[in-house]
Residue, then its C-alpha position, 0 to 999 in steps of 0.5 A: x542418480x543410480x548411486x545415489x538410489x543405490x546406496x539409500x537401498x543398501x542402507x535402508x536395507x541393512x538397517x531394516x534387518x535390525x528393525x524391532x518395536x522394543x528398539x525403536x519404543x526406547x528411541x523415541x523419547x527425547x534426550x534429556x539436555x539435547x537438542x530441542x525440536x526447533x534446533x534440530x529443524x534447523x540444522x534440518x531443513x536446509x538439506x530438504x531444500x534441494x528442490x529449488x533446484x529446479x526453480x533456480x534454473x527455470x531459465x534452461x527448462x523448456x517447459x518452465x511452467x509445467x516442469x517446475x510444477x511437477x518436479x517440485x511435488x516430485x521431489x518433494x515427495x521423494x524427499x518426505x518418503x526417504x527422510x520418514x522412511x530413514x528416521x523409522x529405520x534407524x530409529x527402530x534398528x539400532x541404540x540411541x548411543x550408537x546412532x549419536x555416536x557414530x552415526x556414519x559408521x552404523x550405516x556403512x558397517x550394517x550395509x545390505x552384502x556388507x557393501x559398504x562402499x556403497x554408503x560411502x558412494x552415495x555420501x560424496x554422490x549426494x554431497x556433489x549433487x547438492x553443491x552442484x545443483x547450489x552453484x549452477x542455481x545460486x548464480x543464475x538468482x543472483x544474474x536475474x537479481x542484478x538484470x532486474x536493477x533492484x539492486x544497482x550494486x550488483x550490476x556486475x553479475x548481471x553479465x553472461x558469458x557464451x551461447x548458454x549465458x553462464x554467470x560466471x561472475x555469480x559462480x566465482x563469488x559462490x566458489x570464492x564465499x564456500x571456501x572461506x565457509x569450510x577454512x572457517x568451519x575446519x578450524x572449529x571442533x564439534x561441528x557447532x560452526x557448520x550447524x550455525x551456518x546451516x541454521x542461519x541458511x534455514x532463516x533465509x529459506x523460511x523467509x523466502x519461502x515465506x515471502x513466496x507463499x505470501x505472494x501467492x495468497x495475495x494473488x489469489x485473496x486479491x482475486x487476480x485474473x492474471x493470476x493462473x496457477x498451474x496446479x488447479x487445486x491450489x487455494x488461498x488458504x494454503x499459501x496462508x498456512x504458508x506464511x504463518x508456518x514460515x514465520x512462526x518457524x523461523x520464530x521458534x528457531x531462534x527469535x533474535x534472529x528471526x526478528x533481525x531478519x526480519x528488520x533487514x527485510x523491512x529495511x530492504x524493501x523501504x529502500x526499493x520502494x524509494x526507489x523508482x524502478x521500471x519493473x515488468x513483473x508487477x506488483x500484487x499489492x495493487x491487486x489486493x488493495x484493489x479488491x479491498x477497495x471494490x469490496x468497501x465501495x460495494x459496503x459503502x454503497x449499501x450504507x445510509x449517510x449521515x452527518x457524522x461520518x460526514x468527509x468531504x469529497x471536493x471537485x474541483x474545477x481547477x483547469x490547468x492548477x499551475x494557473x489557479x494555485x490558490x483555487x487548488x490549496x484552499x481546495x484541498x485544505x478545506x479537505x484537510x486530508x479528511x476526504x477526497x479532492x479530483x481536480x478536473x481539466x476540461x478541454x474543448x474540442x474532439x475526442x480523437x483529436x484530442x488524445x495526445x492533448x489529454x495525457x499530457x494534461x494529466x502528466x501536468x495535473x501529476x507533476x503539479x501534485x507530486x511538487x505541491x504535495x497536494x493528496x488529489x486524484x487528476x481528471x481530465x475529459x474532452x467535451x464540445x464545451x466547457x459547459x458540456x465538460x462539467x455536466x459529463x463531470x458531474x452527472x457522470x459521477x453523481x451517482x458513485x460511493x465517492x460521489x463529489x458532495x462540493x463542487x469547488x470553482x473560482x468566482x466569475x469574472x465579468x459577466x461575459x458567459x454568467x449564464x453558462x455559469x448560473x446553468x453550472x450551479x443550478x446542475x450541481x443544486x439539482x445532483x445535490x452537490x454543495x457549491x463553494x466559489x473561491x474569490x481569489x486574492x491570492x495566499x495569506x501573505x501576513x505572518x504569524x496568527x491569521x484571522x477568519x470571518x465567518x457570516x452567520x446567516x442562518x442555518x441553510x449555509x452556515x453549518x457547513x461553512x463552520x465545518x468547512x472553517x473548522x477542517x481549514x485549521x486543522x492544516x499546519x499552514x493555518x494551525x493556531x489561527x482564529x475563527x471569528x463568527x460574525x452575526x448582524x443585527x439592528x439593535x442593541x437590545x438584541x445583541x446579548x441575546x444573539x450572543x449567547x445563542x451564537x456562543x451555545x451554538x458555537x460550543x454545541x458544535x465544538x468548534x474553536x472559534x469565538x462568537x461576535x455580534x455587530x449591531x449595525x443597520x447599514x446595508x451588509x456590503x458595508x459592514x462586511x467591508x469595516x469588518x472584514x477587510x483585513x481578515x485573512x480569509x472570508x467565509x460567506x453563504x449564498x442562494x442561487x437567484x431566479x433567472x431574472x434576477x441572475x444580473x443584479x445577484x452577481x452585482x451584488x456579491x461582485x460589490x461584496x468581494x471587491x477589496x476583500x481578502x479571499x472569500x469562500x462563497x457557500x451554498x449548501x444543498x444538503x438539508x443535514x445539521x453539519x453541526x450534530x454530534x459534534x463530538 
């Protein structure tokens, strides 16, 4: 290092005897059909990057934190003051041919006391520091990359040898690569080999660098509380400038291989995230999308509904899903990736007991999803009864942005435990969460083009069961199939009416489906039955009963579905017209 300052004195120094305004005024044009700016920058910037250095060896310092932030602005300092201080000197001190020339030759001849050799010393001194300081570090990068397993077939440079871990196997493979760079390099003439392989390190340092900054910025952005730099005055927009100055540059140097670069680097990184890597560094996207997501539900909160943006956000009672699979699909096809499905498990018994007993239920719920590849969100709560569970469900979350507005379940069986059911719907009413009851028959068996029957009852129910059936054909396994609108009534006259009224109804609401009226005055239940029987999917509207008449409401729609393909009982709680600005 005294060699090093030494000699940056001793030609500096001699240089500055020669220094005139007039000298350095003609050097400052550029030279006609030379090197542009960016050419120059990078064959340049490699040799500013010297202070990685200390990056690369973090593993030795004892102060990582503390001494890698302050060598790096050290250096960094040290590296600008000498580079301007070097450009002015010379610029101003000698001709231009003479500086393009024989460059080396003006420095070593025009040494402070004709010490000549000092120059020559401080060459080979800032030659070997910097390979040094490439090979001791390189190696180090490429073990701590192969440790990580981000890429598998590096794994034999993970391996360290003696009481310092030296990675000698990195070190031969540096030693190894720079000699075929210099016999390479040697065989050339003018150097232009040497330049374009500068040029292309300097790619890879822009893209690092770049990366490094974009790193920090999401960090900060994202408002990371684990996230604590060292340097206090750091600020977002700074690791901002960054990542436009990286970028831009590595543009502007050469933008074929900027864009290559960059190819490469989206290649790399679609295939670590195929891959499922256990890392303990983290990953800053989960804090940045955190932040945009807490920033749009505090948006979200403020912002009045309506039927427009309508999306539908489905709870779904769905237990352990491996049992009620149809329950679960119709679920999330009548979401039809348009809004949000949680599918909710409850588990009776104690919440200490019972921890152990949840996350495996939630395991199972993931396993399920990721094998069915359902889009939901697994929810699983410990409560004294099952009664108690879905009020925890749904009060607990009645009041969220992303509130539940359906609450999605299977039509009771036998009318053991009815009351606790009627009690269900009657809450969710009350939190003015809509009720769609699934009577499961099972998934369409039929292939080809399948049928569904809506019931048009009137307007309480019948809009968001005509929306509900809309988003079921916008999913690939019903894609093509029909919508039929049934309306009843009891006389022949009324029926062109009725028709037209549903058909302008239906197109108002642009919805592709196909308007049928049935003139009939048999009880409904029959009617349903001719009809609908061979159907492929029922849509049919309910109101919940007084308490007296609980019993014979549930007899009546348990005659209802008896020998009928799935059907979708709807209840809607909300007074909004689904059907408006269908457009």
């Amino acid at each position: 290092m005294a060699i090093l300052f030494s000699s940056i004195f001793f030609y500096l120094w001699g240089a500055g005897q020669s220094f005139s305004l007039s000298k350095f005024m003609g050097n400052l044009e550029p030279v006609k059909g030379g090197l542009n700016f960016w050419a120059l920058f990078a064959i340049y910037f490699p040799s500013v990057t010297g202070f990685i250095a200390g990056i690369n060896m973090s593993g030795d310092l004892e102060k990582p934190g503390e001494s890698m932030t302050k060598g790096t602005l050290y250096s960094l300092f040290v590296a600008t003051l000498v580079y301007f201080a070097q450009i002015i000197v010379f610029g101003g001190g000698f001709e231009r041919q003479i500086l393009i020339d024989t460059p080396f030759k003006v420095m070593v001849d025009n040494a402070f006391l004709g010490a000549g050799f000092m120059v020559v010393a401080g060459v080979f001194a800032a030659t070997l520091s910097s390979a040094l300081g490439r090979f001791v570090g390189a190696p180090r990068v490429l073990q701590a990359i192969a440790r990580d397993e981000i890429l598998p077939f590096l794994k034999p440079f993970s391996k360290g040898y003696g009481p310092t871990d030296e990675p000698r196997a990195g070190l031969y493979l540096c030693v190894i690569s720079t000699v075929i760079m210099f016999l390479i390099g040697g065989n050339g003439s003018g150097g232009e080999f040497l330049n374009s392989v500068a040029s292309i390190m300097g790619m890879f340092f822009l893209y690092t660098f770049g990366l490094l900054n974009m790193a920090a910025f999401i960090e900060l952005y994202s408002a990371n509380p684990s996230f604590r730099p060292k340097y206090k005055f750091f600020h977002w927009s700074v690791a901002l400038l960054g990542v436009i100055l990286s970028f831009g540059a590595a543009i502007l140097i050469d933008a074929k291989s900027a864009i290559v670069a960059f190819l490469l680097l989206c290649f790399l990184i679609w295939y670590l995230r195929r891959r499922d890597m256990k890392i303990s560094f983290g990953d800053a996207r989960r804090g940045y999308l955190y932040t945009k997501i807490r920033k749009s539900l505090f948006d979200l909160q403020f912002m009045p509904e309506d039927t427009r943006n309508w999306r539908p956000s489905i709870m779904v009672l769905s237990g352990n899903p491996n049992t009620r699979e149809t329950l679960v699909s119709y679920a999330a096809w009548l979401n039809a990736n348009k809004g949000i499905v949680v599918l909710a498990n409850i588990l009776v018994g104690s919440q200490v007991k019972f921890v152990a007993q949840r996350e495996s239920a939630i395991r199972q719920m993931y396993n399920f999803l990721l094998e069915k590849d359902i889009k939901a969100f697994p929810h699983v709560v410990v409560a004294d009864s099952i009664f108690s569970g879905i009020k925890i469900l749904l009060r607990g979350s009645a009041y969220s942005p992303l509130r539940p507005n359906i609450l999605a379940c299977g039509w009771k069986g036998p009318v053991n435990g009815f009351q606790e059911y009627m009690s269900m719907l009657k809450e969710a009413t009350i939190l003015n969460i809509s009720q769609v009851l699934i009577s499961d028959k099972g998934h369409p068996i039929k292939a080809g083009a399948k049928r569904i029957d809506l019931w048009w009852r009137g307007r309480k129910n019948g809009p968001l069961m005509l929306l509900l059936a809309h988003l079921l054909v916008h999913n690939w396994e019903w894609a093509g199939d029909r919508i039929f609108v049934k309306r009843v009534i009891e006389n022949e006259a009324g029926k062109e009416p009725a028709l037209k009224a549903l058909q302008a109804l239906i197109a108002d609401a642009r919805v592709d489906a196909t308007a049928e009226i049935v003139v009939s005055n048999s009880p409904f239940v029959e009617i349903l039955h001719s009809n609908s029987k061979d159907a492929d999917c029922v849509f049919l509207g309910f109101e919940l009963p007084d308490e007296s008449n609980c019993e014979k409401w549930y007899n009546a729609y348990e005659s209802m579905l008896k020998d009928m393909p799935t059907t979708i009982l709807v209840h809607s709680t909300d007074s909004k017209d689904y059907l408006a600005n269908g457009g």
